[in-house]
N, C-alpha and C positions, 0 to 999 in steps of 0.2 A: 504493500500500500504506500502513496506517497506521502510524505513529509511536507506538511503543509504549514509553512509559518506565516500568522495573520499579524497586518502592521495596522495601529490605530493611535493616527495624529489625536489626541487628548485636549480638549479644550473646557466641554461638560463634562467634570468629573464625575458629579452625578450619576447621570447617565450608564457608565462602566459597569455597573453591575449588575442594571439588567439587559446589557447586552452579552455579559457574562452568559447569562441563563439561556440563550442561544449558542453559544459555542459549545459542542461535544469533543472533549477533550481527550476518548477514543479514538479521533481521527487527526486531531491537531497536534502538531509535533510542540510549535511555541506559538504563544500569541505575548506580540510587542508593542505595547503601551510606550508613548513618546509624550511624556505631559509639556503644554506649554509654558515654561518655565517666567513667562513676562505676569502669569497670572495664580502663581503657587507663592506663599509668604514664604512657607516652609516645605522641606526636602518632605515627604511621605509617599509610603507603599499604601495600597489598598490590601493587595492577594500577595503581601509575604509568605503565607504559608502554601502557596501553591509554584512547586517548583516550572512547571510547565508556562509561568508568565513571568515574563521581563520586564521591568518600569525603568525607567529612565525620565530625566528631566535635558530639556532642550530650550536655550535663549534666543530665539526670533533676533535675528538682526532689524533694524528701522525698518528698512524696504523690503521684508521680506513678507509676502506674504500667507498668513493662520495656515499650517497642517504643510507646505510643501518641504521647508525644511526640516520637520520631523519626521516626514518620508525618508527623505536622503538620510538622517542621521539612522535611521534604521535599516536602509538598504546597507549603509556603510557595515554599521556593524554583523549582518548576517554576510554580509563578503570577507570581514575580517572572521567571524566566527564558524560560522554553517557552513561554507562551501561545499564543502566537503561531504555534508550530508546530502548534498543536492536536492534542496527540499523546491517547495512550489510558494510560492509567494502570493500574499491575496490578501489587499487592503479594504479594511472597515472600516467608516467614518466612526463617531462615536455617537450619531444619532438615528443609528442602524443596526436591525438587525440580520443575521442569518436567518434564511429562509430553510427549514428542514428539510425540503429537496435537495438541497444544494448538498448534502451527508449524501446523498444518492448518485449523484455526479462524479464524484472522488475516485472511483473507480473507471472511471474512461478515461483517465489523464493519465501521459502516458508521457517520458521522459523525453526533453528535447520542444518540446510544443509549449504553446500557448494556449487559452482557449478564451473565450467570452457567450455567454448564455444570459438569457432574458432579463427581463427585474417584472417585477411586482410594483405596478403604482396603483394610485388610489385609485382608478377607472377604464385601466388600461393595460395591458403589458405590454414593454417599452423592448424591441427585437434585438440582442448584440449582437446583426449579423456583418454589421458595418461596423467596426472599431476603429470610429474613424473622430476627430474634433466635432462634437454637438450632437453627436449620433448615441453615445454611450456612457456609460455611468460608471466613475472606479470601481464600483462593488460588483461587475458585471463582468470584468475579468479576472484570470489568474494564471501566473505562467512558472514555467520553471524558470527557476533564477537565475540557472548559469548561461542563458542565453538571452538575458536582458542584464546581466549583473553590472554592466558598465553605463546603463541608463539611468540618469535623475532627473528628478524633475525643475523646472525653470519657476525657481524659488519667489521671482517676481512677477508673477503672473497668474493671475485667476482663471485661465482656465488649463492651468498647469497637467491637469490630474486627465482630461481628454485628450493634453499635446503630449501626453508619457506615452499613455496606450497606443497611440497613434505613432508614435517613433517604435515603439516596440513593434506595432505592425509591418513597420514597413524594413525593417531589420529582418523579419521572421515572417516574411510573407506564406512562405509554403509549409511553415511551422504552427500556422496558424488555424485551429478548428476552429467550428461553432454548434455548439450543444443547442438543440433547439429544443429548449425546456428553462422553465424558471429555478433561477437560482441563489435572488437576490430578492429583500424589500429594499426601495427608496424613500428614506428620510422616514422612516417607519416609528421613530420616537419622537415625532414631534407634532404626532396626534394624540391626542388624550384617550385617556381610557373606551370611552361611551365608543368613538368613531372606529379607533383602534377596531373596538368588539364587532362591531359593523361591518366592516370591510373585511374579516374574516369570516365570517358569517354569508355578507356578501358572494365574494367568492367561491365560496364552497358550494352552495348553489349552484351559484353559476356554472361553474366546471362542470357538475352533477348534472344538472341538465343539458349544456352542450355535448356532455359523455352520452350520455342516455340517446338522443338526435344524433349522434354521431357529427357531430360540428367543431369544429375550430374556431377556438378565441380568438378575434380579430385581433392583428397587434399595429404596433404603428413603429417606424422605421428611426421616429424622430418627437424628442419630449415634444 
């Protein structure tokens, strides 16, 4: 099985534990917590007693902009650390979670590739079959490391996180699948409880019945 280590620029601490509660730590080698250090008083762990997670604190230069340099501080370190394990790399914001399909997927990644698969939005499922700038969502791809390990992201730049995947694509053209099945929610914690319950609800239905008619959930190519 592959060795999957998840990176998660930290900004809502908060947050971090119940996206915890989605991670199956059966299938995940590490997951690396990068806190933003402009907004910690003081140094602290959440999950010190969980050998499987890494915290670290990172200081934003002026112009840099939230979550890209604590990507790079964490690709750094799994190039200094992991290489070697040749694990698969796959970033989580912190106001997101894993979708429990995605434990389902783990097994068709295969070493030397890349891959990107759906998301789950509130009304829609969003396609990664183009990983390409404005087409797809970080949480919507994951690749082996060693064949994007010398990519980072453009620290000054907001849409850092679509021009990464998109360099990796085009580095790894023929390296490149697409799972076509969901594998991702978007911004999934930052609906409340009631809505949350709803659109789970929601789509289970929904699936259910397009199962049943034998139909396909219409997706769309572009948020």
């Amino acid at each position: 099985m592959s060795k999957i280590i998840i990176i998660t620029p930290a900004s809502r601490f908060k947050n971090l534990k119940i996206l915890k509660k989605s991670i199956n730590f059966n299938f995940i080698f590490k997951w690396i917590i990068i806190y933003d250090g402009n907004l910690i008083k003081n140094y602290f762990k959440q999950f010190e007693k969980i050998n499987q997670i890494e915290e670290f604190i990172y200081f934003p230069s002026i112009n840099e902009i939230q979550g890209n340099g604590q990507r790079n501080y964490a690709l750094d370190h799994i190039k200094k650390n992991y290489s070697t394990e040749c694990p698969f790399i796959y970033f989580l914001d912190d106001d997101n979670i894993i979708h429990p399909n995605f434990y389902k997927l783990i097994s068709k990644f295969q070493k030397n590739h890349m891959y990107t698969f759906d998301q789950q939005r509130t009304r829609y499922i969003l396609s990664g079959i183009k990983p390409k700038l404005y087409y797809i969502d970080q949480a919507m791809f994951i690749s082996d490391f060693n064949i994007v390990r010398d990519i980072r992201f453009n620290s000054s730049t907001y849409n850092a996180d679509g021009s990464y995947i998109e360099e990796c694509y085009k580095k790894n053209t023929k390296n490149h699948l697409y799972i076509n099945e969901v594998g991702s929610y978007y911004n999934y914690l930052r609906r409340n409880i009631i809505r949350r319950s709803y659109y789970i609800i929601y789509w289970f239905l929904k699936s259910l019945i397009f199962k049943i008619n034998r139909k396909k959930i219409q997706k769309r190519l572009q948020p």
